[in-house]
Backbone as a ProteinNet text record, in pm:
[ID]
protein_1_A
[PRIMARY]
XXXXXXXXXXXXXXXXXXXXXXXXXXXXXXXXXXXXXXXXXXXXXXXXXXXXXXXXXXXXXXXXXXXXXXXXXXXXXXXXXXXXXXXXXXXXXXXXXXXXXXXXXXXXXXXXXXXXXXXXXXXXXXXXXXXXXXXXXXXXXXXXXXXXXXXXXXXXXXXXXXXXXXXXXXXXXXXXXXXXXXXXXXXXXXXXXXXXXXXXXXXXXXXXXXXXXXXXXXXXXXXXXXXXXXXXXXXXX
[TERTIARY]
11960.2	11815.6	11776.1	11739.7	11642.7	11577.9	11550.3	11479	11341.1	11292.8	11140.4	11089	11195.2	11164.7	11173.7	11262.4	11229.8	11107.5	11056.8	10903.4	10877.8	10831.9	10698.2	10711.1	10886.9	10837.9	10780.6	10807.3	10768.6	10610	10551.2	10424.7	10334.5	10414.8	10306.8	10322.2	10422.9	10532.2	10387.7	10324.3	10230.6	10100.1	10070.6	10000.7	10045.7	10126.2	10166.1	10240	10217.5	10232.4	10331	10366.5	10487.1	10557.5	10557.7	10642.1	10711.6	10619.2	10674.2	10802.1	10773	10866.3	10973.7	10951.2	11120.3	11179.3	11167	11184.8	11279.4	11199	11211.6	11344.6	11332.2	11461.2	11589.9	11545.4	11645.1	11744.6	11624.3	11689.3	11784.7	11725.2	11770.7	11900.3	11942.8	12078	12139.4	12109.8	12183.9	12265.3	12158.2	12173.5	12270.7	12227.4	12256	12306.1	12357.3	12470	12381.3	12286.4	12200.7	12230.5	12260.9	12259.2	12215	12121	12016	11904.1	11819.2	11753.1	11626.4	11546.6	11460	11437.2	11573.2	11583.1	11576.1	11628.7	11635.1	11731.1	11841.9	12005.5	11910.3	11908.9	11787.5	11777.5	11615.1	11545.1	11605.8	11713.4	11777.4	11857.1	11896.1	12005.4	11890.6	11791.6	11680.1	11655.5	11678.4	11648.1	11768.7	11893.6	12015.3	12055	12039	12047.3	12255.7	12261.4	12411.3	12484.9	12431.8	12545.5	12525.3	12481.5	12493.2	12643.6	12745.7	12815.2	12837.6	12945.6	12920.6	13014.1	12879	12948.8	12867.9	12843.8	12771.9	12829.9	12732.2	12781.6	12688.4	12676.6	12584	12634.8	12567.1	12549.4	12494.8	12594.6	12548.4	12500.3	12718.2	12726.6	12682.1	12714.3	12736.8	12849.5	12871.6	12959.9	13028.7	12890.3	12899.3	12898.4	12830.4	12733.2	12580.2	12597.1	12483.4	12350.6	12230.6	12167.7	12211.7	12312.9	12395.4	12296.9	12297.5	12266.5	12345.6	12453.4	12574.2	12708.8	12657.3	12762	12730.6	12609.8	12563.4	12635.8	12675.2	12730.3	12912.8	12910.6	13086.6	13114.4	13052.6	13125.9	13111.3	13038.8	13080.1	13144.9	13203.4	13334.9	13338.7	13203.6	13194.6	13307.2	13267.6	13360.6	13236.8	13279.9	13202.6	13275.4	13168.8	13212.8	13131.8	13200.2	13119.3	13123.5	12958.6	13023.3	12946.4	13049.5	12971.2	13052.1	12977.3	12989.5	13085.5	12992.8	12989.4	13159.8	13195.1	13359.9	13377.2	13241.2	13246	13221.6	13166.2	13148	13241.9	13304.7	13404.3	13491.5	13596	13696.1	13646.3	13494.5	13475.1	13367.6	13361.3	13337.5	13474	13584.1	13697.9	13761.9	13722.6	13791.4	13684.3	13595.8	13506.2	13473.5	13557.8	13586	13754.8	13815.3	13940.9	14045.9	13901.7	13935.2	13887.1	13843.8	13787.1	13884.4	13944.6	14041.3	13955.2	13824.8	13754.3	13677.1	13689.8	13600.4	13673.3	13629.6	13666.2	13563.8	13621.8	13568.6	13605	13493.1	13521.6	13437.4	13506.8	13460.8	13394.1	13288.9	13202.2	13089.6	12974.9	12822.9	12800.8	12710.8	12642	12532.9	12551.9	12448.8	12435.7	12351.8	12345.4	12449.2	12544.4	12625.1	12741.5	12914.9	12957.3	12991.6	13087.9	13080.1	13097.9	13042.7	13068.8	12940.7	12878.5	12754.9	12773.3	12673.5	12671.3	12625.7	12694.8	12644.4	12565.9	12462.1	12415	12383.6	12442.9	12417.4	12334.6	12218.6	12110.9	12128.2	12068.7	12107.7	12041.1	11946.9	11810.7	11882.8	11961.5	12067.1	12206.9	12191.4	12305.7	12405	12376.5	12473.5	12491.5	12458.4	12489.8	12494.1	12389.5	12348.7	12218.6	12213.7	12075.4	12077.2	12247.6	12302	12261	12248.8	12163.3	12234.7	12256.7	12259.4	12189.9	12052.3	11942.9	11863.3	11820.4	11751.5	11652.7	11594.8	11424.8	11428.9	11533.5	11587.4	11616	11594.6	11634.3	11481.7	11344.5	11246.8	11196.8	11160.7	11078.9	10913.1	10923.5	10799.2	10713.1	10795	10773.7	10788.8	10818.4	10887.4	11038.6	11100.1	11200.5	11311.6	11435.6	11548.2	11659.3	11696.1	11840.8	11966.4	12023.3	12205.7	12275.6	12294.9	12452.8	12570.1	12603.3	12729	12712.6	12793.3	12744.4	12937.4	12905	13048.8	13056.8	13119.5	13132.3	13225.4	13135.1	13166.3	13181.6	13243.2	13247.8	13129.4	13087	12965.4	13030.2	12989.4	13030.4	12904.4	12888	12813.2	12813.7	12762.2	12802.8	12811.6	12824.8	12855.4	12986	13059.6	13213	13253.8	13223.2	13252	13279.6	13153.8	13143.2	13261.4	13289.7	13351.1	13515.6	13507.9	13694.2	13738.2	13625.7	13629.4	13613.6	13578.9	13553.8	13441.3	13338.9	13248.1	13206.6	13142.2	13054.4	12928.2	12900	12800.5	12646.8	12666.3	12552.4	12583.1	12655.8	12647.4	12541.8	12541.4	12429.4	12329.5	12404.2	12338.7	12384.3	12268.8	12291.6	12173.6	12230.6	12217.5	12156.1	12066.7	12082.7	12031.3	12063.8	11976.9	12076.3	12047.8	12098.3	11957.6	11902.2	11801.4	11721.3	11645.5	11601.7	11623.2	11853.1	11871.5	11870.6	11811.5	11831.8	11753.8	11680.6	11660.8	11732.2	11807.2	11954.8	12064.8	12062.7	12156.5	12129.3	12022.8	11962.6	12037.9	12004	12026.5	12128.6	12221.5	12344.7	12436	12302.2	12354.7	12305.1	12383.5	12366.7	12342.9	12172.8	12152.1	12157.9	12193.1	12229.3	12359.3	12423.5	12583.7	12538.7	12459.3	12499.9	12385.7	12339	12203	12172.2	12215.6	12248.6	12121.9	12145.9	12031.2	11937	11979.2	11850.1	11890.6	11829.9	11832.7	11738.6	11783.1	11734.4	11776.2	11597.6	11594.4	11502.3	11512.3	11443	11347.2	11257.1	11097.8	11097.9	11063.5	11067.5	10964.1	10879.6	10736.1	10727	10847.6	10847.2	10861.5	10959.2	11005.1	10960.7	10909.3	10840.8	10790.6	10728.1	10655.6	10746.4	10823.6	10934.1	10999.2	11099.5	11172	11135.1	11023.5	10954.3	10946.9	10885.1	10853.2	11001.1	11106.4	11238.7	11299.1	11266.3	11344.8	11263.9	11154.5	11021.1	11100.2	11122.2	11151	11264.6	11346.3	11518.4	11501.1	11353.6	11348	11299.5	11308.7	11313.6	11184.3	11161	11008.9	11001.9	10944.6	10897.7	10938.2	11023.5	10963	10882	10942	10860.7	10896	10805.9	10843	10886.1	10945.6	11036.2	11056	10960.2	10988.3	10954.4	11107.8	11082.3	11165.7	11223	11277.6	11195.1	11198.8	11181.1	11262.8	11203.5	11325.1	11302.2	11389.8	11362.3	11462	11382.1	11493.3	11460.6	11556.5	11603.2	11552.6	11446	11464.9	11328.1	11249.9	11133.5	10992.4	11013.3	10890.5	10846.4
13721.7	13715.5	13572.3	13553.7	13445.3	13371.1	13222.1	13183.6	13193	13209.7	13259.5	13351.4	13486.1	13614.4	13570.5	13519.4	13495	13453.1	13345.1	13257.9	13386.1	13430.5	13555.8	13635.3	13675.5	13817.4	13749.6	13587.4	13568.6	13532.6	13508.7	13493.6	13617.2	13762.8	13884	13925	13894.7	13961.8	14001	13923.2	13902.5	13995.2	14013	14123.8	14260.4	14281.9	14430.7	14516.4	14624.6	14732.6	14702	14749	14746.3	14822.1	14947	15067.6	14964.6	14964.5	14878.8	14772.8	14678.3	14557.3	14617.6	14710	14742.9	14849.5	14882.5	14919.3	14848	14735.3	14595.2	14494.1	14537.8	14434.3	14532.7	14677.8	14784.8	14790.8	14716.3	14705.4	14594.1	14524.3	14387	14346.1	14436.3	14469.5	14492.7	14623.9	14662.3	14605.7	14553.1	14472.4	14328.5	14276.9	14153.6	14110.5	14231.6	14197.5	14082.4	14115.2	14016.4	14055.1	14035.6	14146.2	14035.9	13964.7	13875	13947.3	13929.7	14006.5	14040.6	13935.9	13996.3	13882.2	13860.9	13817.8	13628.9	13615.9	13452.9	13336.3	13433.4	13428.6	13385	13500.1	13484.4	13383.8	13373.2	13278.2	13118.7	13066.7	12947.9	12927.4	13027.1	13007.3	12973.2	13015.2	13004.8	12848.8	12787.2	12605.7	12539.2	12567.2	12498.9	12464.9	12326.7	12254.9	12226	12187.4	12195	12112.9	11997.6	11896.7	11947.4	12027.6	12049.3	12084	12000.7	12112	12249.8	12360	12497.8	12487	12478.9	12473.2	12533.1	12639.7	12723.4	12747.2	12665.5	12687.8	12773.1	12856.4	12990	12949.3	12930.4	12915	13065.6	13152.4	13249.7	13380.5	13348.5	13434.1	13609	13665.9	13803.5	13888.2	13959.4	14005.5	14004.2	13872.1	13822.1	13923.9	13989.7	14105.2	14127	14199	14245	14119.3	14139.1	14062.9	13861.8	13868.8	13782.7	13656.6	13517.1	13417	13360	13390.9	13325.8	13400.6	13563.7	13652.2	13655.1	13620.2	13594.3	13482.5	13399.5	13268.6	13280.6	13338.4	13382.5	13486.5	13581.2	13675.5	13588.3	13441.3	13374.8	13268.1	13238.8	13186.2	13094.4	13056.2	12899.1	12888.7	12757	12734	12758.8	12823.6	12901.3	12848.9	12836.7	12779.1	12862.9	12988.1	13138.9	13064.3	13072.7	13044.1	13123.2	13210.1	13330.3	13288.6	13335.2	13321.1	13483.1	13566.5	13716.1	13739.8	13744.3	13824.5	13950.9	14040.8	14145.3	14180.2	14042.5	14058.6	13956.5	13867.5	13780	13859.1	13997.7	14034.5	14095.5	14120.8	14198.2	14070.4	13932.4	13847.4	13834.5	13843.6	13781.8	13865.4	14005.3	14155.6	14116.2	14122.4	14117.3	14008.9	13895.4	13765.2	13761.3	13810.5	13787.3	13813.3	13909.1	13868.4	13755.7	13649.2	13522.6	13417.7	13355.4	13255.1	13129.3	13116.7	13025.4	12960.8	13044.2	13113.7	13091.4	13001.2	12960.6	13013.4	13103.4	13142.1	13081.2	13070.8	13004.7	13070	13097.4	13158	13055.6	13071.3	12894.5	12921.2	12831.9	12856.4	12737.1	12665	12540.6	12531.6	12383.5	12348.4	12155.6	12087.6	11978.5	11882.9	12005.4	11864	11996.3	11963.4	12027.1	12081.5	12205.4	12247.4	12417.1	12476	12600.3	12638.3	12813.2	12880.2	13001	13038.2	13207.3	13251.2	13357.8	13441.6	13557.1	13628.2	13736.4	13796.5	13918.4	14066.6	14166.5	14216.4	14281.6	14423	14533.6	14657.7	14674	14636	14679.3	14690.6	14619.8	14558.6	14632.8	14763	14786.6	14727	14649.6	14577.8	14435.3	14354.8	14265	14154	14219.3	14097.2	13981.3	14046.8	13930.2	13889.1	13873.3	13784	13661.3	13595.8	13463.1	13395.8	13196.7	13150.9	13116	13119.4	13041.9	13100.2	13027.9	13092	13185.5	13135.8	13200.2	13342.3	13343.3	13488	13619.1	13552.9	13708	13732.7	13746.8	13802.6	13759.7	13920.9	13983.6	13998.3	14083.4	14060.2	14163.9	14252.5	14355.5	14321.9	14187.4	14150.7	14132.6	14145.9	14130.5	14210.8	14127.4	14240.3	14249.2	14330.6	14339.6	14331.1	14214.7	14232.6	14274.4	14346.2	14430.2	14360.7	14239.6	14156.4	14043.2	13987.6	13813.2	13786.5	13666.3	13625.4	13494.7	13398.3	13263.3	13197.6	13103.7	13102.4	12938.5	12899.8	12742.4	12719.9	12618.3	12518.7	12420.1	12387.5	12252.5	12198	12082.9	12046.2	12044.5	12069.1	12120	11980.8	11830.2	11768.5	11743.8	11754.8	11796.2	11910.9	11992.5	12107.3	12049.5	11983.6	11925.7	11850.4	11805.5	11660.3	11722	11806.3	11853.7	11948.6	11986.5	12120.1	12054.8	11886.2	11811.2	11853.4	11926.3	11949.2	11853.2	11839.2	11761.9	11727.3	11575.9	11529.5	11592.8	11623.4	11687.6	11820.8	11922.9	12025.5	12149	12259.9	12288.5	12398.6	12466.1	12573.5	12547.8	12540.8	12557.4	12638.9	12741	12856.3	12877.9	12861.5	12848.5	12955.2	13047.9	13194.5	13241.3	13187.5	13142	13191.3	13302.3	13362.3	13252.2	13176.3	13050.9	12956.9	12955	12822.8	12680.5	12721.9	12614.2	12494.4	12504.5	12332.4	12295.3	12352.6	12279.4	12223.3	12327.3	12321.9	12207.1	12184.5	12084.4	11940.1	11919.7	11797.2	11777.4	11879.5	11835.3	11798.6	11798.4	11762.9	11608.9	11517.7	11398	11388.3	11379.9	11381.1	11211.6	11137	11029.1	11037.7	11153.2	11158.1	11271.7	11379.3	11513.3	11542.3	11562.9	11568.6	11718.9	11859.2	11970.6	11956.1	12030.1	12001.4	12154	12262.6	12338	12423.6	12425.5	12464.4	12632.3	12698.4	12826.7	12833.8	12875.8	12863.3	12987.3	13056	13132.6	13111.8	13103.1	13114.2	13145.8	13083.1	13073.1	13055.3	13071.7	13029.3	12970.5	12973.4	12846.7	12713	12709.9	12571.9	12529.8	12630.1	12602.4	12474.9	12463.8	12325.9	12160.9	12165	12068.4	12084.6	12188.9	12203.6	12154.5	12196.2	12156.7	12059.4	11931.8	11811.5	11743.8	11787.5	11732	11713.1	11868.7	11862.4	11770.7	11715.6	11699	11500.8	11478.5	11349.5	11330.7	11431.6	11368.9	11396.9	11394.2	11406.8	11533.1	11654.3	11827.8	11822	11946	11967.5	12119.1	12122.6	12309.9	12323.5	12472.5	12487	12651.4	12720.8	12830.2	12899.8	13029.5	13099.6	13249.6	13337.4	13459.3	13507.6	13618.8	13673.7	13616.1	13625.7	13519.2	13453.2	13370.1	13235.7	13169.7	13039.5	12872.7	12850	12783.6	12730.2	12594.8	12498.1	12373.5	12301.2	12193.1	12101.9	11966.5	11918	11771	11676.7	11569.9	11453.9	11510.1	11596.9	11605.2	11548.5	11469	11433.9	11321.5
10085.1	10099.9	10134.1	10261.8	10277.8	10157.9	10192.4	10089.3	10121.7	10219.6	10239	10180.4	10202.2	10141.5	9990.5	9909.1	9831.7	9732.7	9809.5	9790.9	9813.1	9935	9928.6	9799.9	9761.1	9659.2	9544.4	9501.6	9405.7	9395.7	9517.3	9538.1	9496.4	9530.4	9512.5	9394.6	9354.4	9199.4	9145.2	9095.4	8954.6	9013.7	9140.2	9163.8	9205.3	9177	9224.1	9091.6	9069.4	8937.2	8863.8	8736.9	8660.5	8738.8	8803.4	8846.2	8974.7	9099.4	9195.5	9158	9070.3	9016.5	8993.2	8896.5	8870.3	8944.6	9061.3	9152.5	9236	9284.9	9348.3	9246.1	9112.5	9052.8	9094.7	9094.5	9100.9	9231.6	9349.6	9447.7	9467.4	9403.4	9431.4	9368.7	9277.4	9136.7	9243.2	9317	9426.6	9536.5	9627.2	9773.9	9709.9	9642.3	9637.9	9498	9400	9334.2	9198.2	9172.7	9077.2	8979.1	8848.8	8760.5	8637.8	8695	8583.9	8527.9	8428.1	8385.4	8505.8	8489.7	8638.4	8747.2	8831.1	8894.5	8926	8782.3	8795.5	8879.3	8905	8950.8	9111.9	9142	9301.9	9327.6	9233.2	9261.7	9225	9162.6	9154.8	9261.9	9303.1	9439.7	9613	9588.1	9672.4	9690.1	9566.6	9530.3	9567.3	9562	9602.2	9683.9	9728.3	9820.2	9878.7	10015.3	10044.5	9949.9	9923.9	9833.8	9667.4	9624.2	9469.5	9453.6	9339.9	9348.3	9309.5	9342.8	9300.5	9139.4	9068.4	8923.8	8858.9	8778.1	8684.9	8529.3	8388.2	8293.9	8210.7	8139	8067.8	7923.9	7825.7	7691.3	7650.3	7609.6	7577.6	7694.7	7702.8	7838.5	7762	7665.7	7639.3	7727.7	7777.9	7819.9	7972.1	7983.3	8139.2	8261.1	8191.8	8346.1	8307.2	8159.8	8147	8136.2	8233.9	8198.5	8224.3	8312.2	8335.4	8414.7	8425.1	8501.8	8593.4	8535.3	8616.4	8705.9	8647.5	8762	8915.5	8927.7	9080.3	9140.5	9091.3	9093.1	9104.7	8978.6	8932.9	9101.8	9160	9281.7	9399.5	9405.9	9501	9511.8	9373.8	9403.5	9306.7	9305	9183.6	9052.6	9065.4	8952.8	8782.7	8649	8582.7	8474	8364.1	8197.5	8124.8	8062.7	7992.8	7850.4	7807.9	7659.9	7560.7	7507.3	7383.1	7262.1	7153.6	6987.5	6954	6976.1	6965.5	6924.8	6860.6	6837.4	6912	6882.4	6987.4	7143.6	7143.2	7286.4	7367.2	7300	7406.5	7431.1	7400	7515.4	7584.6	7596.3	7698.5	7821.1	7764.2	7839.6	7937.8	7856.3	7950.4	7981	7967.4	8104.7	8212.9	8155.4	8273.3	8371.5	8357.2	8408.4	8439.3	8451.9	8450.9	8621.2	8738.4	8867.7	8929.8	8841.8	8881.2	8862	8893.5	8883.7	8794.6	8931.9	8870.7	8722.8	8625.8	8530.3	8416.5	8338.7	8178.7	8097	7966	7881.7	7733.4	7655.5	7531.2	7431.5	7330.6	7212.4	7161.5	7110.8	7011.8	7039.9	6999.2	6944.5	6994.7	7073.3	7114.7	6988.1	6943.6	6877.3	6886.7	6776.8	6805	6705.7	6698.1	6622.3	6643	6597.3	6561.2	6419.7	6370.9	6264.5	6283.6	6204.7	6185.1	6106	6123.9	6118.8	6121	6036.2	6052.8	6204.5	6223.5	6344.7	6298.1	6329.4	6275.9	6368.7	6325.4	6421.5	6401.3	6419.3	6374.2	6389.5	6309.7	6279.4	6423	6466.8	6536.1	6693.7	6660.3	6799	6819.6	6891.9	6888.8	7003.1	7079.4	7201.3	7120.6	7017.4	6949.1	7081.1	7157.4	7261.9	7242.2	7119.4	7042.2	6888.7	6905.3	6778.1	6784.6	6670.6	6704.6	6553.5	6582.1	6437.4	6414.6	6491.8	6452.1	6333.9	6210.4	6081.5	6113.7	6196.1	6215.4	6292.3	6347	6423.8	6351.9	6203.4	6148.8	6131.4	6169.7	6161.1	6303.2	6320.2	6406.6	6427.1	6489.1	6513.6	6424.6	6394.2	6311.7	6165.1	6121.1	5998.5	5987.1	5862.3	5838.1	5890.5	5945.3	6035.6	5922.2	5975.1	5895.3	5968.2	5841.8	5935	5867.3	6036.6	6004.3	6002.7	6050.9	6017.1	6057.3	5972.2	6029.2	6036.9	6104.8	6169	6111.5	6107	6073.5	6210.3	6337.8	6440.2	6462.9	6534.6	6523	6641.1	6586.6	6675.4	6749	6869.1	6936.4	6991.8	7052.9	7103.9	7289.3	7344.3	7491.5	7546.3	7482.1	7578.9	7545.6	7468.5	7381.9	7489.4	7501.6	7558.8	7753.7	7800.1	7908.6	7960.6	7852.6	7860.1	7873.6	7823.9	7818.4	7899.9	7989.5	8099.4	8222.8	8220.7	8322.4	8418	8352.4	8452.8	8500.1	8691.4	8694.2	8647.9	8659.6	8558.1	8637.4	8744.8	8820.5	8853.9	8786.6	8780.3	8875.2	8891.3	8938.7	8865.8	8815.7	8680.1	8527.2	8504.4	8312.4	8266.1	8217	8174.1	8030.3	7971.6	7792.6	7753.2	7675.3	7635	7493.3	7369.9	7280.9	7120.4	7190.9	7063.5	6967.7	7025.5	6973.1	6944.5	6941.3	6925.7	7017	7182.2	7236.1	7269.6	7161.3	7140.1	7105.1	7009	6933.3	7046.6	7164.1	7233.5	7318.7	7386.9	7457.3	7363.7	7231	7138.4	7146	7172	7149	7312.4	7402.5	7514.7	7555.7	7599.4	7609.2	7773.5	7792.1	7924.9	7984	7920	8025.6	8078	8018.4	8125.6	8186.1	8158.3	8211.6	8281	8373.7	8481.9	8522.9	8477.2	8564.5	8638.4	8807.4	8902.4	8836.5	8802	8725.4	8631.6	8492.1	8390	8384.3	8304.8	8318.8	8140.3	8091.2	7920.4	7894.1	7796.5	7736.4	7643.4	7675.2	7566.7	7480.6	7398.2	7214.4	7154.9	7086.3	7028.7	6966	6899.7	6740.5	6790.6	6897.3	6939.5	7090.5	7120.1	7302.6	7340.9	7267.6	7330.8	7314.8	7186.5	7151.6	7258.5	7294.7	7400.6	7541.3	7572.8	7687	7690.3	7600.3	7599.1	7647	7557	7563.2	7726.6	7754.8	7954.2	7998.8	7970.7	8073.9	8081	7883.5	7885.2	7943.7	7979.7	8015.4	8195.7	8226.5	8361.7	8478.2	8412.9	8450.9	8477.6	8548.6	8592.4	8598.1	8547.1	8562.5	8659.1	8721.1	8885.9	8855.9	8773.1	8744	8627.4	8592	8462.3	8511.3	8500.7	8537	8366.6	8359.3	8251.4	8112.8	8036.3	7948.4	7930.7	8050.8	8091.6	8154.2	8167.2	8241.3	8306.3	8445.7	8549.2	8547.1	8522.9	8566.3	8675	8699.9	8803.1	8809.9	8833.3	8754.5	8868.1	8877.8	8944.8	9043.2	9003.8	9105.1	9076.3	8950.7	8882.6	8967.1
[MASK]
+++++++++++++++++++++++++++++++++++++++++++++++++++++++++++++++++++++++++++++++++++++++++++++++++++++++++++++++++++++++++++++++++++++++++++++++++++++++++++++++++++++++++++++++++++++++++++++++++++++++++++++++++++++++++++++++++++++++++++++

């Protein structure tokens, strides 16, 4: 898909029906192999300029399809750093990564220090795709959740992680979707070495505006909102 066509669909998106849209994501799963939630994969590849390099890292890959940021990325070749907590969901991160040469997977939890944390898996959740260690995650919106299992998962800090996978320091996707913990994850990234050219974060209410302030100080600029992710990009301020 063109990056024009792109701009346009995102120009009408917000006026045209619920039915139409998911129609339009349905197609778009299809043609072009997206399999991001509603179409964020797209629209970042629309921004990528020739010299970025092709490097994509996801904090809280899940099974690295469903709902994915970075499988759009992973079927064209890039080089890919999957990183899930989930016990239940990493062998099926790394079947489902395993015709990729390119593609390192790591069991571990991003946070702002290292160590070790509960993982919690919610009854409410049967794909244990919205396990979270973050405290505030075990209540809903409905009130109090219940877990069905908690894991005890090691924490690293993703510039530890960065640093030993040799990513480049200008990277081109970073991925964070981590059930409220990624402000944590951000802290524990040391942006005077690590620059990624655009970040893709999930909306949080408790911590939204901290978070925001944080990309804004290490340089990032909104470029748009998709759902309930943030796109940013580095160096346009």
């Amino acid at each position: 898909m063109s990056t024009t066509l792109i701009r346009l669909y995102r120009a009408i998106q917000p006026y045209v029906g619920q039915r139409p849209r998911r129609l339009a994501h349905s197609l778009r799963r299809k043609v072009y192999g997206d399999t991001s939630q509603l179409g964020e994969a797209l629209f970042v590849h629309s921004l990528i300029e020739n010299d970025w390099p092709t490097w994509v890292v996801e904090v809280g890959a899940n099974d690295g399809i469903t709902a994915s940021n970075s499988r759009f990325f992973v079927k064209k070749g890039w080089d890919a750093l999957l990183i899930e907590p989930n016990p239940t969901l990493f062998p099926r991160l790394v079947e489902n990564s395993r015709l990729y040469p390119n593609v390192r997977c790591l069991k571990c939890a991003c946070s702002d220090s290292d160590g070790h944390a509960s993982l919690r898996v919610f009854d409410d959740d049967e794909t244990g795709m919205l396990s979270s260690i973050h405290v505030e995650e075990s209540i809903s919106r409905n009130g109090e959740r219940t877990v069905g299992d908690a894991f005890d998962v090691e924490l690293r800090t993703l510039t530890s992680i960065l640093d030993e996978e040799n990513v480049p320091h200008d990277f081109s996707v970073l991925s964070v979707d981590t059930e409220g913990h990624d402000l944590n994850v951000f802290m524990g990234l040391d942006f005077s070495r690590y620059q990624p050219r655009c970040i893709i974060t999930e909306i949080h209410e408790a911590n939204e505006a901290e978070k925001r302030a944080a990309l804004q100080a290490n340089g990032y600029e909104l470029a748009t909102e998709i759902g309930v992710n943030t796109i940013w990009l580095y160096g346009r301020q």
